[in-house]
KESELO-997823 format. One record per residue: residue in one letter; x, y, z of N, C-alpha, C in turn. Coordinates in steps of 0.05 Angstrom, whole numbers, padded with zeros to 5 digits, always signed. Example, Ala and Ser with C-alpha at 12.3 -4.5 7.8 and 13.67 -1.06 7.14 Angstrom:
A+00264-00114+00156+00246-00090+00156+00264-00066+00156
S+00257-00045+00142+00273-00021+00143+00258+00001+00157
//
This chain:
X+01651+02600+01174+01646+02582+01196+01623+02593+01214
X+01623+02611+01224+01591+02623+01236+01576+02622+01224
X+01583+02636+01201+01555+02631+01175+01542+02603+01173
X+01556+02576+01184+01543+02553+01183+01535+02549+01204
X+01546+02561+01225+01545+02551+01254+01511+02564+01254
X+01512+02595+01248+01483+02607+01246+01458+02584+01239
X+01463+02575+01206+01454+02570+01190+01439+02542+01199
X+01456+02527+01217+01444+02502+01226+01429+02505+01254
X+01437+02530+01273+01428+02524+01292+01403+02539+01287
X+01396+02566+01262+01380+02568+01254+01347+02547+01248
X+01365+02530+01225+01345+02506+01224+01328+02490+01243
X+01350+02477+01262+01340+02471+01293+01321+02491+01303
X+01324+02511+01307+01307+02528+01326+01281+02528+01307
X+01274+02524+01280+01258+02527+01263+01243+02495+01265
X+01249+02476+01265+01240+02448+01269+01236+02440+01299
X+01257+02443+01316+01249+02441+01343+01250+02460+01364
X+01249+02478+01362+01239+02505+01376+01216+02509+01377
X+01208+02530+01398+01183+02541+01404+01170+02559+01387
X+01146+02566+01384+01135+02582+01365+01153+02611+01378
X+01167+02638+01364+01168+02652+01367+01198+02659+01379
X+01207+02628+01377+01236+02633+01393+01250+02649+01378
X+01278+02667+01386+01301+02675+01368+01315+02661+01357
X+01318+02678+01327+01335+02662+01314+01363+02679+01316
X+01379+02658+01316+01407+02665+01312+01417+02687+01290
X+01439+02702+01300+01454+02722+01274+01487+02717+01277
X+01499+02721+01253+01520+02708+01246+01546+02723+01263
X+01526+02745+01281+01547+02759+01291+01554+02738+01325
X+01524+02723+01331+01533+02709+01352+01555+02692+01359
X+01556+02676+01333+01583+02650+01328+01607+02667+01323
X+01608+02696+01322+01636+02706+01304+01649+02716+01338
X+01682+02706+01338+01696+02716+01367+01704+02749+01358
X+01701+02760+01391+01716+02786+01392+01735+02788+01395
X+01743+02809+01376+01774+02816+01369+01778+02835+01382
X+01764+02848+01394+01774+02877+01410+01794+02877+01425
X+01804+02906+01430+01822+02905+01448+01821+02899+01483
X+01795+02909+01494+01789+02915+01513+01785+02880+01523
X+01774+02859+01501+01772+02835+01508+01794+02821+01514
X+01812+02833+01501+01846+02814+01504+01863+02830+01512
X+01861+02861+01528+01866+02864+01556+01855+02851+01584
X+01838+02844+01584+01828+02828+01607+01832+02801+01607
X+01841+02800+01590+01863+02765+01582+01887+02766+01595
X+01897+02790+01585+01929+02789+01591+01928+02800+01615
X+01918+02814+01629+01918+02825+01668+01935+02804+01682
X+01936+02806+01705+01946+02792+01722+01921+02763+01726
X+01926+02741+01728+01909+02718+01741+01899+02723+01764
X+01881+02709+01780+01852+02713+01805+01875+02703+01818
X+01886+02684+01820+01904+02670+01839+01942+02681+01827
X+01955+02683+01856+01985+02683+01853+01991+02652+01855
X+02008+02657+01848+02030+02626+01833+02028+02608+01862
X+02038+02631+01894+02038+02612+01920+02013+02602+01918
X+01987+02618+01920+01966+02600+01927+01957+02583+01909
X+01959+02581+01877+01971+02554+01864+01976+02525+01876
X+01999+02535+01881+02016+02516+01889+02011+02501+01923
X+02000+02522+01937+01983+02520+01967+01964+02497+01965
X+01950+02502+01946+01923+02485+01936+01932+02459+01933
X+01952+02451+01914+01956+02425+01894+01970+02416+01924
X+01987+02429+01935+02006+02412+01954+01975+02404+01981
X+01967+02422+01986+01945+02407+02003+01925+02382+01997
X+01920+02382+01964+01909+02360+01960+01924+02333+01952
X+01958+02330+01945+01976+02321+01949+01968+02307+01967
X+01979+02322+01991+01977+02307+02034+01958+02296+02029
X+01928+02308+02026+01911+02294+02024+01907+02259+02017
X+01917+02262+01994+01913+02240+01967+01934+02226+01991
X+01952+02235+01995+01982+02216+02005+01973+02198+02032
X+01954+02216+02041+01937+02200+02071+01924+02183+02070
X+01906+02185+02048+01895+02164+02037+01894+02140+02033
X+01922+02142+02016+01934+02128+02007+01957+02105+02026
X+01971+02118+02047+01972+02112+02068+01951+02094+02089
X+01931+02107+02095+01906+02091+02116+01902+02065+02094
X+01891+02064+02073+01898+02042+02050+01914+02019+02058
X+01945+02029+02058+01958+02015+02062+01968+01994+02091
X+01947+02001+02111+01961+01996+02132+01945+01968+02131
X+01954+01947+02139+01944+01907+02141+01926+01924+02163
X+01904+01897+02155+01887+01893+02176+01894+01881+02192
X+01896+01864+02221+01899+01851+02239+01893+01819+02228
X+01911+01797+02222+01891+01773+02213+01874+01762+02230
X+01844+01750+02220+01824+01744+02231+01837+01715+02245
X+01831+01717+02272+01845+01687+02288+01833+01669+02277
X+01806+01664+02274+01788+01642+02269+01798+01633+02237
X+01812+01642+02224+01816+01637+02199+01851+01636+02206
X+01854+01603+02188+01878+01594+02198+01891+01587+02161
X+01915+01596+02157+01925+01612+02136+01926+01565+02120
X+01922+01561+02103+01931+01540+02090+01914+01518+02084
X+01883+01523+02115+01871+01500+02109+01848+01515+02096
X+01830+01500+02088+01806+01504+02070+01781+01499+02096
X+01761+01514+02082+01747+01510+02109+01729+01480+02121
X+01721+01478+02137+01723+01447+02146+01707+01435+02125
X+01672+01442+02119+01666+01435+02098+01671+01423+02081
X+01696+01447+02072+01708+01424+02041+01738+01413+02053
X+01734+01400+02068+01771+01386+02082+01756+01363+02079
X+01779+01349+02069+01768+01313+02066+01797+01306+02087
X+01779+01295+02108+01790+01280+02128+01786+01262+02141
//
């Protein structure tokens, strides 16, 4: 699978690339297996679980206010009287 991944992005760089660009090696496309890479996987996470949870609940309220101001009626417009059509089109 690298070996193709190489192999095509090779081509590309050879048709539409710049004179002199680098070409790809099969070691670029291949993942690290080391240890030292999947110790720094498994560590502790940048964030604890509260401030997680701190975050989502603040943008929650947020969203919920929103959503709220949304909902509140406007005042009905007096000049607009709920049933008739406006005089224009009233045949009277």
């Amino acid at each position: 699978m690298a070996y193709m991944a190489s192999l095509i992005t090779n081509v590309n760089i050879k048709v539409y690339g710049k004179k002199g660009a680098k070409m790809t090696s099969i070691e670029d496309f291949m993942p690290e297996w080391d240890e030292e890479a999947r110790q720094m996987k498994l560590e502790e996470p940048l964030q604890s679980l509260e401030d997680m949870k701190s975050v989502i609940l603040g943008i929650a309220d947020q969203q919920n206010k929103q959503v709220e101001g949304k909902r509140k009626r406007r005042p009905p417009n007096p000049q607009i009287r709920p049933g008739l059509p406006p005089k224009k089109y009233r045949k009277e």
